[in-house]
C-alpha positions as CSV (number, residue, x, y, z in Angstrom):
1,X,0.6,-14.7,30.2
2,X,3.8,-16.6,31.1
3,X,4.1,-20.1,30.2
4,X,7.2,-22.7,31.3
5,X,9.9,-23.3,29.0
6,X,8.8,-26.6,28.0
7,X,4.9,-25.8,26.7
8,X,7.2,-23.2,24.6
9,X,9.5,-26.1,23.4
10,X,6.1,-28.0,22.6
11,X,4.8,-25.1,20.7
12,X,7.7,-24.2,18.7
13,X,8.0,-28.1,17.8
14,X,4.2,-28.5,16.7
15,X,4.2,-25.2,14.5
16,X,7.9,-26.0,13.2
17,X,8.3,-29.6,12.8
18,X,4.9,-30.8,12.4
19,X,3.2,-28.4,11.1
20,X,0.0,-27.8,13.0
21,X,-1.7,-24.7,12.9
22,X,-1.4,-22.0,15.7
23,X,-5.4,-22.8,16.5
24,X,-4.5,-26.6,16.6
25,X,-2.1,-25.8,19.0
26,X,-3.7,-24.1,21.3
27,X,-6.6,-26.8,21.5
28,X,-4.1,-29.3,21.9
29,X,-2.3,-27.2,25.1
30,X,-5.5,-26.0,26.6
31,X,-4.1,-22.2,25.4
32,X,-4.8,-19.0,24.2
33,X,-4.4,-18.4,20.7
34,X,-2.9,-15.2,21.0
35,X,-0.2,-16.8,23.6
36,X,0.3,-19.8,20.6
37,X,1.2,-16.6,18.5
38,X,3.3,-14.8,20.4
39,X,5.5,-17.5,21.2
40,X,5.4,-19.3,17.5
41,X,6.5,-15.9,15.7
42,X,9.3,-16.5,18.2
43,X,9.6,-12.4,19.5
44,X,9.2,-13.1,23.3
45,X,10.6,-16.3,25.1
46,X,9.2,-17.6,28.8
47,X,12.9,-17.0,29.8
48,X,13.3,-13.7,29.4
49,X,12.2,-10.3,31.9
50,X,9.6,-8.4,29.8
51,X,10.6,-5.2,31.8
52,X,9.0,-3.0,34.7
53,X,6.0,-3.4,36.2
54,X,4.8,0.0,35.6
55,X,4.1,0.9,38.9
56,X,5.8,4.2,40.4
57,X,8.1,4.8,43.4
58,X,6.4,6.5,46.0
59,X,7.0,10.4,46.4
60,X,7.6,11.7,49.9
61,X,8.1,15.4,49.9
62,X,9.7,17.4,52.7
63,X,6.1,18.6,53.6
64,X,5.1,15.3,53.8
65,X,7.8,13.9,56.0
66,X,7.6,17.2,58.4
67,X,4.5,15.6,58.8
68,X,5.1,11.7,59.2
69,X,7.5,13.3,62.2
70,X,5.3,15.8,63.7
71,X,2.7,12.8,63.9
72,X,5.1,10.3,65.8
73,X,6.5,12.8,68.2
């Protein structure tokens, strides 16, 4: 889950400054606990890309194209 930039100013704040637990915080945001704890141990930011989808390019052989063409013509 992805959250704005300021929910993860609010979170850092609360589990910094005042203290609250990461289940307080999560009730208070109307969030997941785990998404309270990844964002208060500070390791991943909303800013940030977290990488590839994991989805693969498309593979289009010769044999496959041959084909593609002898359809169209």
């Amino acid at each position: 889950m992805s959250i704005e930039v300021d929910v993860y100013k609010k979170i850092r704040y609360l589990h910094e400054h005042e203290g609250k637990s990461q289940r307080d915080i999560a009730k208070l945001l109307g969030i997941s606990r785990n998404t309270v704890k990844k964002y208060c141990e500070g390791s991943l930011v909303p800013w940030e890309r977290q990488g590839i989808s994991g989805r693969q390019r498309y593979v289009v052989t010769d044999e496959v194209m041959e084909f593609i063409k002898t359809c169209l013509a």
